[in-house]
C-alpha positions as CSV (number, residue, x, y, z in Angstrom):
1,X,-16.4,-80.4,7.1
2,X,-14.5,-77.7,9.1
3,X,-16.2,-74.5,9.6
4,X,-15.0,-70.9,8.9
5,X,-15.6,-68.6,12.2
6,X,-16.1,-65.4,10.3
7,X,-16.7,-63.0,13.5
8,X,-13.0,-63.7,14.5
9,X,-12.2,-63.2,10.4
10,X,-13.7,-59.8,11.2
11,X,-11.9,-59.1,14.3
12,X,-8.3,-59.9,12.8
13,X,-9.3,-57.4,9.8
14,X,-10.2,-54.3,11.7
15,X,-7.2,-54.9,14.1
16,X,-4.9,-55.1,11.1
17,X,-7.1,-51.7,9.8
18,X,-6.3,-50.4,13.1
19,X,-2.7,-50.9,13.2
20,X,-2.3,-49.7,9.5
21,X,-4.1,-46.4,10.0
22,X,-2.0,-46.1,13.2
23,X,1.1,-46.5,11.1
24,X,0.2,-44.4,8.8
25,X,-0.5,-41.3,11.3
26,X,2.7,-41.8,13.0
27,X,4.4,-42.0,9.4
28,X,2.6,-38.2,8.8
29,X,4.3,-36.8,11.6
30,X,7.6,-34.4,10.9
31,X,9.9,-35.1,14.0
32,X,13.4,-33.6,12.7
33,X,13.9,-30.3,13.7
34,X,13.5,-27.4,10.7
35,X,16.4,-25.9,9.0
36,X,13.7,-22.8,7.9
37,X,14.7,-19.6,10.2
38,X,11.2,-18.3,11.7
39,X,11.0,-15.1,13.1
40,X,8.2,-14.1,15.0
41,X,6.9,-10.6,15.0
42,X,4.9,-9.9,17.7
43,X,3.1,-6.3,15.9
44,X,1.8,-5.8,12.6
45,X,3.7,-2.3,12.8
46,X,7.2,-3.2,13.9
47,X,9.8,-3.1,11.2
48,X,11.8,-6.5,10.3
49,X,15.0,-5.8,8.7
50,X,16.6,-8.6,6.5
51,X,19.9,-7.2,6.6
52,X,19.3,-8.3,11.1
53,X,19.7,-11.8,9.5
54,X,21.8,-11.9,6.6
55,X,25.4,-10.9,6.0
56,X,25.4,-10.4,2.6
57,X,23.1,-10.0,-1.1
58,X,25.4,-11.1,-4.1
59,X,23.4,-11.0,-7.2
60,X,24.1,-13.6,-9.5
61,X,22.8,-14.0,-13.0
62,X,22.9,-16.9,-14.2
63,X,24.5,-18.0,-17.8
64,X,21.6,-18.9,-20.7
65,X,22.9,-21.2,-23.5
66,X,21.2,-24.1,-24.8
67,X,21.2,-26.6,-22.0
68,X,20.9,-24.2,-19.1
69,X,17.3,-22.5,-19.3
70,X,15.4,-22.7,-16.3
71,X,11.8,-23.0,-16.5
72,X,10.8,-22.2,-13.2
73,X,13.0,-23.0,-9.6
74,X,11.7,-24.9,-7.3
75,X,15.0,-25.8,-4.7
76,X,18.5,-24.1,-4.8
77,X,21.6,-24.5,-2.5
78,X,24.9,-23.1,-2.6
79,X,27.5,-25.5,-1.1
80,X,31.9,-25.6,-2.2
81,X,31.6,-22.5,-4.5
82,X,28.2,-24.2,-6.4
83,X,25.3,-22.9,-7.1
84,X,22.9,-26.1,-7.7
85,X,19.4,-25.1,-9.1
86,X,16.1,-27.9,-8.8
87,X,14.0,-27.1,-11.5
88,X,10.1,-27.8,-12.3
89,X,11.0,-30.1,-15.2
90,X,12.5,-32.4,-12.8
91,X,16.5,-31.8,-13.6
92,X,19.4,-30.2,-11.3
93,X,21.9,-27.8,-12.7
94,X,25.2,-27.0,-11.4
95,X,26.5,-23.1,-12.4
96,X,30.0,-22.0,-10.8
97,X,29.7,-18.8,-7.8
98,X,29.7,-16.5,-10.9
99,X,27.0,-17.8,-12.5
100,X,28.3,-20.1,-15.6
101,X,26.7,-22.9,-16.3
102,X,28.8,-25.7,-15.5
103,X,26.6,-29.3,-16.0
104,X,23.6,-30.6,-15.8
105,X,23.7,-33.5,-12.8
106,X,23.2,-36.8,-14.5
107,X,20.6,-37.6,-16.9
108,X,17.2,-37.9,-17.5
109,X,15.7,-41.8,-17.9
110,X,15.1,-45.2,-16.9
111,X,18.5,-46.4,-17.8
112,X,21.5,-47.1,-14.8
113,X,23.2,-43.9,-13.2
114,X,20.0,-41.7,-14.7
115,X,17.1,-40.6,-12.9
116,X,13.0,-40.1,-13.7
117,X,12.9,-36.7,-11.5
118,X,14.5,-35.1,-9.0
119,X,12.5,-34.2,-5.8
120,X,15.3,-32.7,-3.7
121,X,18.8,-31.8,-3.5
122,X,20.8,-33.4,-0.6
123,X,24.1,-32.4,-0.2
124,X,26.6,-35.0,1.6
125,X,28.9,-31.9,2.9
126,X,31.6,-34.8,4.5
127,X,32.1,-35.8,0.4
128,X,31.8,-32.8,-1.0
């Protein structure tokens, strides 16, 4: 009757533990560089300007007709003209540089071409 060596058995399980948790450190780790501006101030009392880091404020209210209510925004870009708006319910809207309500991107479901949630918005800027 051959005989089961369960110290190696126990060996081979906590370096596969080992290696996992490894993995899963090294996963954690953010090693692409930022796109947030930081801007370190080195005194409570000096004065940080926005306008030293912006070149302009356009406000831009946005059209509300059934379809295009916001309930609260978590991601928006501006890219070719676009504003597109990520909102807490999970959908992305598309309004023109004026503000109009243009589309909703695709749709909402389980179904091909549609979508459960949106988590981000990635723009490929080569396509457009």
């Amino acid at each position: 009757m051959p005989s089961i060596n369960f110290l190696h058995l126990g060996e081979k399980r906590i370096s596969i533990s080992i290696i996992i948790i490894l993995l899963i450190f090294h996963s954690c780790t953010n090693s692409e560089p930022s796109e947030i501006l930081t801007i370190k101030v080195s005194k409570a009392s000096e004065k940080v300007l926005l306008e030293d880091y912006i070149k302009s404020i356009k406000y831009v209210p946005l059209e509300t007709k059934i379809g295009s209510y916001i309930s609260s925004i978590l991601e928006l870009k501006v890219f070719n003209r676009h504003i597109l708006i990520r909102d807490v319910s999970g959908r992305v809207l598309i309004f023109d540089s004026e503000g109009k309500f243009i589309r909703k991107l695709g749709k909402i479901g389980d179904g091909p071409g549609e979508y459960t949630r949106a988590y981000s918005i990635e723009i490929d800027e080569e396509a457009g």
